[in-house]
C-alpha positions as a Markdown table, in Angstrom:
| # | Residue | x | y | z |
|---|---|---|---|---|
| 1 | Unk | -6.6 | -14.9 | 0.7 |
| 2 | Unk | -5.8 | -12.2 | -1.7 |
| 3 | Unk | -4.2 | -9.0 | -0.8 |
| 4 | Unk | -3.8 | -6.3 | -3.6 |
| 5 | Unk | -2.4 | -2.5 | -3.7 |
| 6 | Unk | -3.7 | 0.4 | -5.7 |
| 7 | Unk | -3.1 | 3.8 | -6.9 |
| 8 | Unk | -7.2 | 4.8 | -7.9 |
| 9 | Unk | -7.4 | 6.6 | -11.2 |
| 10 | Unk | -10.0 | 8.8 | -12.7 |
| 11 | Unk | -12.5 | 8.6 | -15.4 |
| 12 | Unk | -14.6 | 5.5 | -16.3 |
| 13 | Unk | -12.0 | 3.9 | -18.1 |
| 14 | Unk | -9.7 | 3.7 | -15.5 |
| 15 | Unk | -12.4 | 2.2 | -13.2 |
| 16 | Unk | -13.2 | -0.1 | -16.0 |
| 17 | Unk | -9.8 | -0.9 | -16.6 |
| 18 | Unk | -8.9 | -1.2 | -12.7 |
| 19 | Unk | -12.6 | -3.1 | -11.7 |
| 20 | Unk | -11.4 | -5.7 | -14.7 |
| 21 | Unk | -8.3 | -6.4 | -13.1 |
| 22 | Unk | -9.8 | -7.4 | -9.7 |
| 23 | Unk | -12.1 | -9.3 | -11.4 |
| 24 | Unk | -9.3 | -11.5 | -13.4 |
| 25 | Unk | -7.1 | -12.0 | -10.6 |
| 26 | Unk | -10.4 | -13.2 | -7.9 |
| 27 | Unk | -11.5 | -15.4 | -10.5 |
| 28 | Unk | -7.7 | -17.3 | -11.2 |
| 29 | Unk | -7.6 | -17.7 | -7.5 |
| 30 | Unk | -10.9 | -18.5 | -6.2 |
| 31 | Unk | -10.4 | -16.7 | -2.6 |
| 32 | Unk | -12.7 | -16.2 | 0.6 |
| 33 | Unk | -10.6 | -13.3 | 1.3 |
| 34 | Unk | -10.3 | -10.5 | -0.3 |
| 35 | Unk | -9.1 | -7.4 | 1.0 |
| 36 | Unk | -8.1 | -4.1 | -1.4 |
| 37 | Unk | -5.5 | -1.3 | 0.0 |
| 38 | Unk | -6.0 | 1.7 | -1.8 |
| 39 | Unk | -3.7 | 5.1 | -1.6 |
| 40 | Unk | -4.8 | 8.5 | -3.3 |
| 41 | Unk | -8.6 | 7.5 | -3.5 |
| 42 | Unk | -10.1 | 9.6 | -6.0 |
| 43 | Unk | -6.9 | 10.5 | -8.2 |
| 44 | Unk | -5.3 | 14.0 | -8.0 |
| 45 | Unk | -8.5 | 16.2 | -7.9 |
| 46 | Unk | -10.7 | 14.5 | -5.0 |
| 47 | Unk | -13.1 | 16.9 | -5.3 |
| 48 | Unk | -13.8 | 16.3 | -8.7 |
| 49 | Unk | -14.3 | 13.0 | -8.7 |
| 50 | Unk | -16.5 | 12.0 | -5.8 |
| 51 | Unk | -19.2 | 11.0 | -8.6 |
| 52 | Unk | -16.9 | 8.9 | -9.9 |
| 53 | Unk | -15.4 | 7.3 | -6.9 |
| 54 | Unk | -19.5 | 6.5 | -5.9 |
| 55 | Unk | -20.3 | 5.0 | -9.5 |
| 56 | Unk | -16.6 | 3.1 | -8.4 |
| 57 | Unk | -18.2 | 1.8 | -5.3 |
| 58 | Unk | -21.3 | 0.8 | -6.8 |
| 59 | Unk | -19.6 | -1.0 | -9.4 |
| 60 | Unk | -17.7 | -2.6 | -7.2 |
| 61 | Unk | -19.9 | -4.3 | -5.7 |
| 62 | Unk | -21.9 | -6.0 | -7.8 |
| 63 | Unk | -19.0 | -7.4 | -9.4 |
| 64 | Unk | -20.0 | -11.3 | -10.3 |
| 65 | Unk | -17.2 | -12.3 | -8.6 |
| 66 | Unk | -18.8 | -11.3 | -5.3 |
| 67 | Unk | -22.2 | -12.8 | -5.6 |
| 68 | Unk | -21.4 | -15.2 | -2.8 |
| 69 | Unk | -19.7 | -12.2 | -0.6 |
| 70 | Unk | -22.5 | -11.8 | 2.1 |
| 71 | Unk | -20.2 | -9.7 | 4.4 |
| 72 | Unk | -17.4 | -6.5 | 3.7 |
| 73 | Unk | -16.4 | -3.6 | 5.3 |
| 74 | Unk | -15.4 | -0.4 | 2.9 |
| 75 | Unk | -13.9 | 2.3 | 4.2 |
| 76 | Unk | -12.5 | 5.1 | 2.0 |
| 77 | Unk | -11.1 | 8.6 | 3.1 |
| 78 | Unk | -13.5 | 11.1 | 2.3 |
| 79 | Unk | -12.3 | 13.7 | 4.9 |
| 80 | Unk | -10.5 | 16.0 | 2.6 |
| 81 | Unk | -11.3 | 19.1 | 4.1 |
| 82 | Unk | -9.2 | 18.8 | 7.0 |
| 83 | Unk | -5.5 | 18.2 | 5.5 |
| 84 | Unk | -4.2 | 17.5 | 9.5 |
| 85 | Unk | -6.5 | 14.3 | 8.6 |
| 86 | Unk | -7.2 | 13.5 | 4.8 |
| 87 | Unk | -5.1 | 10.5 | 4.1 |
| 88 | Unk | -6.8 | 9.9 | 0.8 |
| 89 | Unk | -6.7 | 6.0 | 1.6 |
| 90 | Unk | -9.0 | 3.2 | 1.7 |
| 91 | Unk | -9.7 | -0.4 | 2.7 |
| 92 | Unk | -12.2 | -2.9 | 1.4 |
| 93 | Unk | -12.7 | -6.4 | 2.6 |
| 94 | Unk | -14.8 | -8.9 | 1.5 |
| 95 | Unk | -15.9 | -12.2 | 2.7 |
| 96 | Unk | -17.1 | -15.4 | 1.5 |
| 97 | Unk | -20.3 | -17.1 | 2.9 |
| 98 | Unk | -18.7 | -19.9 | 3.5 |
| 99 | Unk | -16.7 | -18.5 | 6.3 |
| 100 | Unk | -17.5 | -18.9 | 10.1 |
| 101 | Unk | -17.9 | -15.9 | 12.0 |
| 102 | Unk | -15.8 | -12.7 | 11.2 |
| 103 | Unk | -15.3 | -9.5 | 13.8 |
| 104 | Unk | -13.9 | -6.3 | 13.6 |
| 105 | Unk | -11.7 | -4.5 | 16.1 |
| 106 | Unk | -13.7 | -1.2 | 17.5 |
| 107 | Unk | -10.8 | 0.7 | 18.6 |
| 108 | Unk | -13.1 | 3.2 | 20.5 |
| 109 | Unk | -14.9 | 0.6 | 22.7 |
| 110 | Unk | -12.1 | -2.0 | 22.3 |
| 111 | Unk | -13.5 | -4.4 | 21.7 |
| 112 | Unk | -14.9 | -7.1 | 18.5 |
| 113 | Unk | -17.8 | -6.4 | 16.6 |
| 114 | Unk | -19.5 | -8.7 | 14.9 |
| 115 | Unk | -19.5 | -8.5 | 10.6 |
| 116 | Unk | -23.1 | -9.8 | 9.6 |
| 117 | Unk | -23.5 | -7.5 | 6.4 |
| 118 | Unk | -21.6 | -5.5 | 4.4 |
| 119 | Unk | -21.5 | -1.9 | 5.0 |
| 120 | Unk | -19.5 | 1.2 | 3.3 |
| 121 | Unk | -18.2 | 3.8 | 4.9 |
| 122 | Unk | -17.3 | 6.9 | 2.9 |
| 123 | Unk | -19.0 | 10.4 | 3.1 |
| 124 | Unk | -19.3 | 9.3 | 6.7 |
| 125 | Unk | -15.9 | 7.6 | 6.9 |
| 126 | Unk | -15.4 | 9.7 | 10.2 |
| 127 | Unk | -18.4 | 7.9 | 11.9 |
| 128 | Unk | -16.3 | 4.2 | 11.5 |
| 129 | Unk | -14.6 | 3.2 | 14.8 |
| 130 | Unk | -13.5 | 0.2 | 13.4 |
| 131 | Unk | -10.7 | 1.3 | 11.7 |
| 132 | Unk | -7.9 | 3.3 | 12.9 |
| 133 | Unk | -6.6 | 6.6 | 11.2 |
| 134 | Unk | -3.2 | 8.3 | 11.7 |
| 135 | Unk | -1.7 | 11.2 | 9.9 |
| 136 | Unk | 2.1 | 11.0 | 10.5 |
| 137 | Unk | 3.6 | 14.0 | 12.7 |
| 138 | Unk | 4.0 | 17.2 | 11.1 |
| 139 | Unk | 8.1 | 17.4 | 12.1 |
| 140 | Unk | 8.1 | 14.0 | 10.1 |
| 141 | Unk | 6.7 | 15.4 | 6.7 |
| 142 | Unk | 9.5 | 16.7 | 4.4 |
| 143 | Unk | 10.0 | 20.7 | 4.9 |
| 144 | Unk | 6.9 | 19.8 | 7.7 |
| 145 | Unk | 4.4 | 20.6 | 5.2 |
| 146 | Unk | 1.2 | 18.5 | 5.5 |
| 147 | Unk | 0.6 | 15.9 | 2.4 |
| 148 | Unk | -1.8 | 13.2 | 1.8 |
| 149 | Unk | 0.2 | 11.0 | 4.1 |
| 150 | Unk | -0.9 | 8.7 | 6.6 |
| 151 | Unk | -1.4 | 4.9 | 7.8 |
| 152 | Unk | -5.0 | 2.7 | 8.2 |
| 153 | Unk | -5.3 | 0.3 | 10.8 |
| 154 | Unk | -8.1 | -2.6 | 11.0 |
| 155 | Unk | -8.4 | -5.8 | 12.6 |
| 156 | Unk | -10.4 | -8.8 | 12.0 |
| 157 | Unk | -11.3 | -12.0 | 13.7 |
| 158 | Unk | -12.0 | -15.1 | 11.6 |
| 159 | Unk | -12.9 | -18.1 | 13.3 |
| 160 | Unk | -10.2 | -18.3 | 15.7 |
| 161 | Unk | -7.3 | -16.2 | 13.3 |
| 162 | Unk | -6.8 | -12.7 | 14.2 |
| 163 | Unk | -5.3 | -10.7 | 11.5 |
| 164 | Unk | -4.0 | -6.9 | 11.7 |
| 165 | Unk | -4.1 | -5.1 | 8.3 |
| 166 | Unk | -2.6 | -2.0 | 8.0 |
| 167 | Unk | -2.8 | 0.2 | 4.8 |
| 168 | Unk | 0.3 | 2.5 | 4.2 |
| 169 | Unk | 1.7 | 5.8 | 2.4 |
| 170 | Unk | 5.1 | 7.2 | 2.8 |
| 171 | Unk | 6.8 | 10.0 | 0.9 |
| 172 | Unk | 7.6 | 10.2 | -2.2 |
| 173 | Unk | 10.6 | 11.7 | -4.0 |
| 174 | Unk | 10.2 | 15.5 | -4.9 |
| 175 | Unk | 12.8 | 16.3 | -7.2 |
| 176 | Unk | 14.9 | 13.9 | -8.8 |
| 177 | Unk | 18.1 | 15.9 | -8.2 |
| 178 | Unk | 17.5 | 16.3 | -4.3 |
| 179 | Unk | 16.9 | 12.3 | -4.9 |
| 180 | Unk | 20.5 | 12.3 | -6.4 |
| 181 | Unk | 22.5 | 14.6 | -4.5 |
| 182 | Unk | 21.3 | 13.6 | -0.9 |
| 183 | Unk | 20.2 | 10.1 | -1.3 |
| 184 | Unk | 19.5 | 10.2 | 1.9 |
| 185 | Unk | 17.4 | 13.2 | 2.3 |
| 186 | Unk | 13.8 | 11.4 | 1.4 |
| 187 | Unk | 14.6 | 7.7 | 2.4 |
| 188 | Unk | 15.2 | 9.2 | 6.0 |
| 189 | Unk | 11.5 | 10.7 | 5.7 |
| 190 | Unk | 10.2 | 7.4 | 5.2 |
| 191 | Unk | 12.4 | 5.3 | 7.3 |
| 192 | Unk | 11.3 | 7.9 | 10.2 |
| 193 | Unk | 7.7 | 7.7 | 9.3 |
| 194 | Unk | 7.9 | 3.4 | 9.1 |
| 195 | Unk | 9.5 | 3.2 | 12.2 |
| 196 | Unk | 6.8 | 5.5 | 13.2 |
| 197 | Unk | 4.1 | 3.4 | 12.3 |
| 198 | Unk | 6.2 | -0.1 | 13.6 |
| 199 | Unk | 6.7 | 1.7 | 16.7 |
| 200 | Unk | 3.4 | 2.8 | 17.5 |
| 201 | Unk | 1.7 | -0.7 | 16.7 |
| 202 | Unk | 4.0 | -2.4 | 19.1 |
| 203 | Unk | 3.2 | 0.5 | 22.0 |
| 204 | Unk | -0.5 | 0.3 | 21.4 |
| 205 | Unk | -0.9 | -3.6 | 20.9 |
| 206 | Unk | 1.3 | -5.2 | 23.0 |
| 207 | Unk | 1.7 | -8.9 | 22.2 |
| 208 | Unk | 0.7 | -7.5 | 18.6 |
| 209 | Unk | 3.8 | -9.8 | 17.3 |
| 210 | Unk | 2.5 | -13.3 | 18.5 |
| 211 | Unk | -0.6 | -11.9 | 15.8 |
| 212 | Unk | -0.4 | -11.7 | 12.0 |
| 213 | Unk | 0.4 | -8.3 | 11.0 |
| 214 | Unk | 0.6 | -7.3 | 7.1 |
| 215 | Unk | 1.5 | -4.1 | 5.8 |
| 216 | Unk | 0.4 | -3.1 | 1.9 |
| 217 | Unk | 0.8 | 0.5 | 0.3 |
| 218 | Unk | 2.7 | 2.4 | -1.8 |
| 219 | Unk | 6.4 | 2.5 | 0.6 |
| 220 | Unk | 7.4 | 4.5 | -2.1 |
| 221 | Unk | 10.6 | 2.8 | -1.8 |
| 222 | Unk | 13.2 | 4.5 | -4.3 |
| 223 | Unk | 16.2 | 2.6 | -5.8 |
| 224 | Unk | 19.4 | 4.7 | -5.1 |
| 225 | Unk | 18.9 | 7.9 | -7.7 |
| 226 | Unk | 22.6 | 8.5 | -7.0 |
| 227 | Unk | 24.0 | 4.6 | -7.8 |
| 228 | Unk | 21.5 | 4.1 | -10.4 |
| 229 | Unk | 23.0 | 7.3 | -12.4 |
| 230 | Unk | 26.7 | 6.3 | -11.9 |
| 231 | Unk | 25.6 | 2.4 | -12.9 |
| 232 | Unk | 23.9 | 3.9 | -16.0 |
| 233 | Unk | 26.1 | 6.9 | -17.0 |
| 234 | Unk | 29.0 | 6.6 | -15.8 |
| 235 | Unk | 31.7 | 7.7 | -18.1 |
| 236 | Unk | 29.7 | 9.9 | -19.9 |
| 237 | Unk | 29.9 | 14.1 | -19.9 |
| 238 | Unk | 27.4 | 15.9 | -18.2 |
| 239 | Unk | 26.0 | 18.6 | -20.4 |
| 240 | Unk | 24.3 | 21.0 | -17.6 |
| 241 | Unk | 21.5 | 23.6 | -19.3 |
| 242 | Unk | 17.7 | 24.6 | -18.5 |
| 243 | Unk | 14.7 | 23.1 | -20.0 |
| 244 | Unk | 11.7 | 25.3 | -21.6 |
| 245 | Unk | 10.7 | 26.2 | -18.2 |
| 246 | Unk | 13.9 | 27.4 | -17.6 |
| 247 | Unk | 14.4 | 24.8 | -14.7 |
| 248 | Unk | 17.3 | 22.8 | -14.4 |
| 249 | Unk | 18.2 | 20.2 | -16.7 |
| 250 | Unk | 21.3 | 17.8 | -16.8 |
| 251 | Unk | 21.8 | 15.7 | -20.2 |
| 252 | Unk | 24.4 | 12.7 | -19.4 |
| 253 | Unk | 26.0 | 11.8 | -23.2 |
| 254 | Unk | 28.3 | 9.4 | -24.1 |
| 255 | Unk | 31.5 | 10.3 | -25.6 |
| 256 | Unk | 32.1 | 7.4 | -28.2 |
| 257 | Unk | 28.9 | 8.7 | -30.3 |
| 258 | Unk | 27.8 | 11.8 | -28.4 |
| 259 | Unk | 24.7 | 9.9 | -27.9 |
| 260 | Unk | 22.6 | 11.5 | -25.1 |
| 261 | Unk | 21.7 | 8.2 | -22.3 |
| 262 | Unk | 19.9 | 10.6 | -19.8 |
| 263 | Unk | 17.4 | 13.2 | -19.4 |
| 264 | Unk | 17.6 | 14.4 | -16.0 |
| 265 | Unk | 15.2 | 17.5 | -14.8 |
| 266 | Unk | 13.5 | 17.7 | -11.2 |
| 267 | Unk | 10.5 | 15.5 | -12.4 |
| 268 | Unk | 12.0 | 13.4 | -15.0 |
| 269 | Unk | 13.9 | 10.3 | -15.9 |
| 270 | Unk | 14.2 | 9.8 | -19.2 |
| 271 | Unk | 16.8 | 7.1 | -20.0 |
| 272 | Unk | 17.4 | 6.0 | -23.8 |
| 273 | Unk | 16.5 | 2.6 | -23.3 |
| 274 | Unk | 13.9 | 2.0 | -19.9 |
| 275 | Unk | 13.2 | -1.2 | -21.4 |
| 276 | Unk | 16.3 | -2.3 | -19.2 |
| 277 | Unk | 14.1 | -1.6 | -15.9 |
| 278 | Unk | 11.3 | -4.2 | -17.4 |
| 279 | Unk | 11.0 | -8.0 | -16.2 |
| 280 | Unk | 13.7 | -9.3 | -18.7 |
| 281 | Unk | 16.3 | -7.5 | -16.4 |
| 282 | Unk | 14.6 | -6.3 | -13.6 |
| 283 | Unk | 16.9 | -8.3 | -11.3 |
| 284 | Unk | 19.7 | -6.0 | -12.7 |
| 285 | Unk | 18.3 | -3.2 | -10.6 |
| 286 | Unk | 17.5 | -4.8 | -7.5 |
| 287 | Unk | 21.0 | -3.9 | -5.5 |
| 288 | Unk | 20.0 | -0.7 | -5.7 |
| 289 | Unk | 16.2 | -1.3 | -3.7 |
| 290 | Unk | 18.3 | -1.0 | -0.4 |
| 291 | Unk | 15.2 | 1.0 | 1.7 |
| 292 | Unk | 13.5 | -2.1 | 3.0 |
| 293 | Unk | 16.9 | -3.6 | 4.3 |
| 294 | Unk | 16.6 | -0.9 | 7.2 |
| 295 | Unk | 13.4 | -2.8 | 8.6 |
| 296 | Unk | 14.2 | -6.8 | 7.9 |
| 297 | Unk | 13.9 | -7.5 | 11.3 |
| 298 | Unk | 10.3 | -6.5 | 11.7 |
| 299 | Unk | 9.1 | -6.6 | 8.0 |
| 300 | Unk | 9.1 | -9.9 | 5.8 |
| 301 | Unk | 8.7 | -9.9 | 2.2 |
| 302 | Unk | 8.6 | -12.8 | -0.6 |
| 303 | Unk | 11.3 | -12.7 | -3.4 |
| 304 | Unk | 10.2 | -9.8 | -5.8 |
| 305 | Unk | 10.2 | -11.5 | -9.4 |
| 306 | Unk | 8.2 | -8.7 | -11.0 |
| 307 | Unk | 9.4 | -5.4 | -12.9 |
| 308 | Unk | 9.2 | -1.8 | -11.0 |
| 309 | Unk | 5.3 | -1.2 | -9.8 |
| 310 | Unk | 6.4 | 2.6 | -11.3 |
| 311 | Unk | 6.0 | 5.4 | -12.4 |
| 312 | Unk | 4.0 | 3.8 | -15.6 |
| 313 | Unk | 2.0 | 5.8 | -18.6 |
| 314 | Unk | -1.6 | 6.8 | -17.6 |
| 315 | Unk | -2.3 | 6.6 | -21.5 |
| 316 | Unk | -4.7 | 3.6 | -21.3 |
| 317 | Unk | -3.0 | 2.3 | -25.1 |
| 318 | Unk | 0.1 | 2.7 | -22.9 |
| 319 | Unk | 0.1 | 1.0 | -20.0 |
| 320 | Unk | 2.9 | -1.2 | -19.9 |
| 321 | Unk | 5.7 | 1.9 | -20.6 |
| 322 | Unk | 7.4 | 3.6 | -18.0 |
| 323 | Unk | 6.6 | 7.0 | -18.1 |
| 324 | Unk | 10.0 | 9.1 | -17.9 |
| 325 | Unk | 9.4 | 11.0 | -13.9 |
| 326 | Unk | 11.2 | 9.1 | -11.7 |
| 327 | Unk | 13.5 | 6.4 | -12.3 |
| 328 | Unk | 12.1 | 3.2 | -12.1 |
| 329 | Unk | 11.1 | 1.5 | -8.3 |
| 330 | Unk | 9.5 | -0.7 | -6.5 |
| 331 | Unk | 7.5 | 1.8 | -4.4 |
| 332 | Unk | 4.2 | -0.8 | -3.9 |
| 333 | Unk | 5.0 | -3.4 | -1.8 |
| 334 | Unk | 3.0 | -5.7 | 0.2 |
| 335 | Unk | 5.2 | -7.3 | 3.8 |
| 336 | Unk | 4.4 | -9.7 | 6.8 |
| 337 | Unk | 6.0 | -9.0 | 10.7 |
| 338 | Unk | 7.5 | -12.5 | 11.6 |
| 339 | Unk | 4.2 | -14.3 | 12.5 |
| 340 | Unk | 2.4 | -12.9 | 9.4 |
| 341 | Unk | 5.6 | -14.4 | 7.3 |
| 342 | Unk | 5.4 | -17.8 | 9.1 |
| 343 | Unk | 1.6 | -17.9 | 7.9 |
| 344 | Unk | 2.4 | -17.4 | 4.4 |
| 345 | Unk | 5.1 | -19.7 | 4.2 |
| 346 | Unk | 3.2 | -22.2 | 5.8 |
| 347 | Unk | 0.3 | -21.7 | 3.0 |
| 348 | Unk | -0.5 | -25.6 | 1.4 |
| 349 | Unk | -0.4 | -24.0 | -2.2 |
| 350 | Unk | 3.1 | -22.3 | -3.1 |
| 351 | Unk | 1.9 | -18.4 | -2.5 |
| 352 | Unk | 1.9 | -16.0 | -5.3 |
| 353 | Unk | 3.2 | -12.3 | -5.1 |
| 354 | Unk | 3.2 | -10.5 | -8.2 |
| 355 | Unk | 2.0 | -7.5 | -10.0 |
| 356 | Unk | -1.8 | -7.2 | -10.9 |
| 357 | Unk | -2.0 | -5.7 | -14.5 |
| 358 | Unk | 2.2 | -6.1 | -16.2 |
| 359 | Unk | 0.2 | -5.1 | -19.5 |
| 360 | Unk | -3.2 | -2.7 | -19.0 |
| 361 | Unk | -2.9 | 0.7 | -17.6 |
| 362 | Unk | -4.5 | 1.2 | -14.1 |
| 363 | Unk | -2.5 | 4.2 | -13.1 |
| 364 | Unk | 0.6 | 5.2 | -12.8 |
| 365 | Unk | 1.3 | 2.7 | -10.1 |
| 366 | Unk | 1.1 | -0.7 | -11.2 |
| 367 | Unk | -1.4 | -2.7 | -8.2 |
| 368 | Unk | 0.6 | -5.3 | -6.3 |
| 369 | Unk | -1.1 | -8.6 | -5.0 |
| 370 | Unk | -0.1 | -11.5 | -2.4 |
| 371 | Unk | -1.9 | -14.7 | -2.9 |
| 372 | Unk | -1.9 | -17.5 | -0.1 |
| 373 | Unk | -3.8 | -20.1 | 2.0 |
| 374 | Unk | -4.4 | -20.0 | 5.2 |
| 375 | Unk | -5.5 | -22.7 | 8.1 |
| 376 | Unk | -8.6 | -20.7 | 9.8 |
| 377 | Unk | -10.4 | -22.9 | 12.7 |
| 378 | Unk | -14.3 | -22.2 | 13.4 |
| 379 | Unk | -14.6 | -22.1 | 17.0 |
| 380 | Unk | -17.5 | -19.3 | 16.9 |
| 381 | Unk | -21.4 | -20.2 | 16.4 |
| 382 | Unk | -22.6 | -19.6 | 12.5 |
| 383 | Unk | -24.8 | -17.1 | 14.1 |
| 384 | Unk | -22.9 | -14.7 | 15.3 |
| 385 | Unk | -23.4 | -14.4 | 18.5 |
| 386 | Unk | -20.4 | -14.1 | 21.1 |
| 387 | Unk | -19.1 | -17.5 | 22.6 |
| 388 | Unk | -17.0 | -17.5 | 25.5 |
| 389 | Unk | -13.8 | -17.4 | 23.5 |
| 390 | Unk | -14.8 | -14.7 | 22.4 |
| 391 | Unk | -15.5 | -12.7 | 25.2 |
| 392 | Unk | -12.0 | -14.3 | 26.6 |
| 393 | Unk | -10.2 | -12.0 | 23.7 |
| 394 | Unk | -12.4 | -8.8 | 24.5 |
| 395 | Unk | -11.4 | -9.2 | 28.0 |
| 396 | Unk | -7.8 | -9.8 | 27.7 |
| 397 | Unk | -7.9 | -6.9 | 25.4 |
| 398 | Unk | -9.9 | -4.7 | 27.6 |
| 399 | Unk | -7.4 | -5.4 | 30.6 |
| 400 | Unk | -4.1 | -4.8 | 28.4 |
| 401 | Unk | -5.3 | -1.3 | 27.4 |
| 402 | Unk | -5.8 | -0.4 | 30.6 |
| 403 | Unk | -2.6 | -1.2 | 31.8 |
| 404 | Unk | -1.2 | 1.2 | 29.0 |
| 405 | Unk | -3.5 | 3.8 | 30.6 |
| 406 | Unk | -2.3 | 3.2 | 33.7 |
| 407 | Unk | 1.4 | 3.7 | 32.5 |
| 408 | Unk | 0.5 | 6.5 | 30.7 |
| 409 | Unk | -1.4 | 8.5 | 33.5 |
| 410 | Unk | 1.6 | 7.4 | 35.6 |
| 411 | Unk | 4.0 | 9.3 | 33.5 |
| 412 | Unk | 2.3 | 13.0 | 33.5 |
């Protein structure tokens, strides 16, 4: 299987640039599997680019590398009206013909659904039951103001392997001296929102750990802005002023040559020499990725042996330079719960986890993938009807939600 993250751009380079990327990495690994997490669907101006995100879809699939894909499932976030709702996220999953029988969870009639075709979901995203949307709670957001923020939930069937995908967004830094001066203040936010999320999948799907769970997004994990500054700068004078826009601006210079190492404003990192955060010495920085240690016990990842997934140029000629906002992080990440770890490590061929495009532009986010094999046993008819194992699940299913509705009633 082959699980990739993405930040969507706009214009028809970007999708050209972004579709030719999928299309190198499904061809290197030959999967069955395929299934995309995207956050901020559309780019910055939704609105505006609904043309383009169709002409995306279209594109997308007739990609030769999914000629023998006879069954998907494409949901994308098209609910922007309604910002208690919009997550501006999206999930698509494709299957090989070769597979036996896949289902997907309806989380309205609980229940599997059988996948026979491939259908898309997007100006009626709403209308899916098979996938399950949550907009974190307003006290979580930072100052509680609303953002395109949110998890996706789906769950498929194959053969006898059930696998629980869930597609995340947490918050991002907002001003890289709140980053510096707190360093607590936003990492809170998302370790509230993740233990959210963890917590909600355990109380709605008991049992949900004896199941594969894997969790792709942008974390928007942040190294520590505060250690990072000392590590870098430390010993130089800091030269406080305010840039053109008259905001504040901190330049850290050295003393031996008056050389300036840092440009600091609310939205900008600019170190002398960002070549430091690339592959070569990537490792350098990674003490200071300390956000994911909160959650070890419940998340799994592989050893990261790729450079920060951001913030990267959007200048297609550009791709491969750190843009100067933020410093450096790996904010796209892709992690198993303990069961979905054990099936990775116990993949025949030595999985891969890596970033997608280290060299083209695809965003400012640079797309993260996991590739691994998987053991998956037909016990289901090639025709898709329901066997009795089948109807064993829905039932066991069926009778565990009701005892949460029980509990439930029992406590108002």
């Amino acid at each position: 299987a082959v699980v990739s993250t993405q930040s969507t751009g706009e214009g028809d380079e970007m999708i050209e640039a972004w579709l030719n990327t999928i299309t190198s990495v499904i061809e290197k690994y030959k999967p069955r599997v395929v299934c995309i997490h995207c956050q901020e669907v559309g780019g910055k101006n939704f609105e505006i680019s609904i043309p383009s995100l169709e002409k995306f879809i279209e594109k997308f699939l007739l990609l030769k590398v999914f000629e023998e894909f006879d069954r998907g499932r494409i949901h994308l976030d098209s609910d922007s009206h309604d910002s208690a709702l919009f997550t501006a996220l999206g999930t698509m999953c494709m299957f090989h013909k070769s597979l036996p029988p896949i289902y997907n969870w309806d989380f309205v009639d609980r229940s599997y659904k059988s996948v026979s075709d491939i259908k898309v979901f997007f100006k009626d995203f709403q209308k899916s039951t098979c996938l399950l949307r949550i907009k974190y709670p307003k006290e979580l957001f930072p100052d509680k103001r609303f953002s395109r923020k949110g998890y996706l939930h789906s769950r498929y069937l194959i053969g006898s392997r059930q696998l629980d995908l869930v597609n995340i967004h947490l918050f991002h830094d907002a001003s890289n001296f709140i980053a510096k001066d707190e360093p607590l203040y936003y990492s809170s936010k998302r370790k509230e929102a993740l233990k959210y999320v963890i917590d909600k999948l355990k109380m709605d799907n008991p049992g949900i750990n004896n199941s594969p769970i894997f969790m792709f997004g942008d974390f928007n994990f942040r190294l520590n802005t505060h250690d990072v500054i000392e590590y870098l700068c430390g010993g130089t004078k800091e030269h406080h002023g305010e840039n053109d826009k008259g905001e504040k601006r901190i330049d850290y210079t050295r003393n031996a040559d008056q050389r300036t190492l840092l440009h600091l404003e609310i939205k900008k990192f600019d170190y002398y020499d960002m070549s430091r955060f690339t592959i070569q010495a990537a490792r350098e920085f990674r003490k200071f990725d300390q956000e994911y240690s909160k959650f070890v016990g419940d998340l799994h990842e592989l050893p990261i042996r790729f450079p920060p997934s951001y913030p990267y140029s959007e200048d297609l000629s550009r791709g491969n330079q750190f843009l100067g906002t933020r410093c450096p992080a790996w904010c796209d990440r892709i992690f198993g719960s303990p069961c979905g770890m054990k099936l990775i490590k116990e993949s025949p061929v030595e999985p891969v986890y890596n970033s997608l495009s280290p060299d083209g532009c695809v965003g400012d986010h640079k797309p993260v993938f996991l590739a691994f094999t998987m053991r998956i046993e037909d016990e289901e008819p090639h025709n898709g009807s329901s066997s009795g194992a089948l109807d064993d699940l829905n039932q066991a299913f069926q009778q565990v939600h009701q005892t949460i509705d029980s509990e439930l009633k029992g406590r108002k």
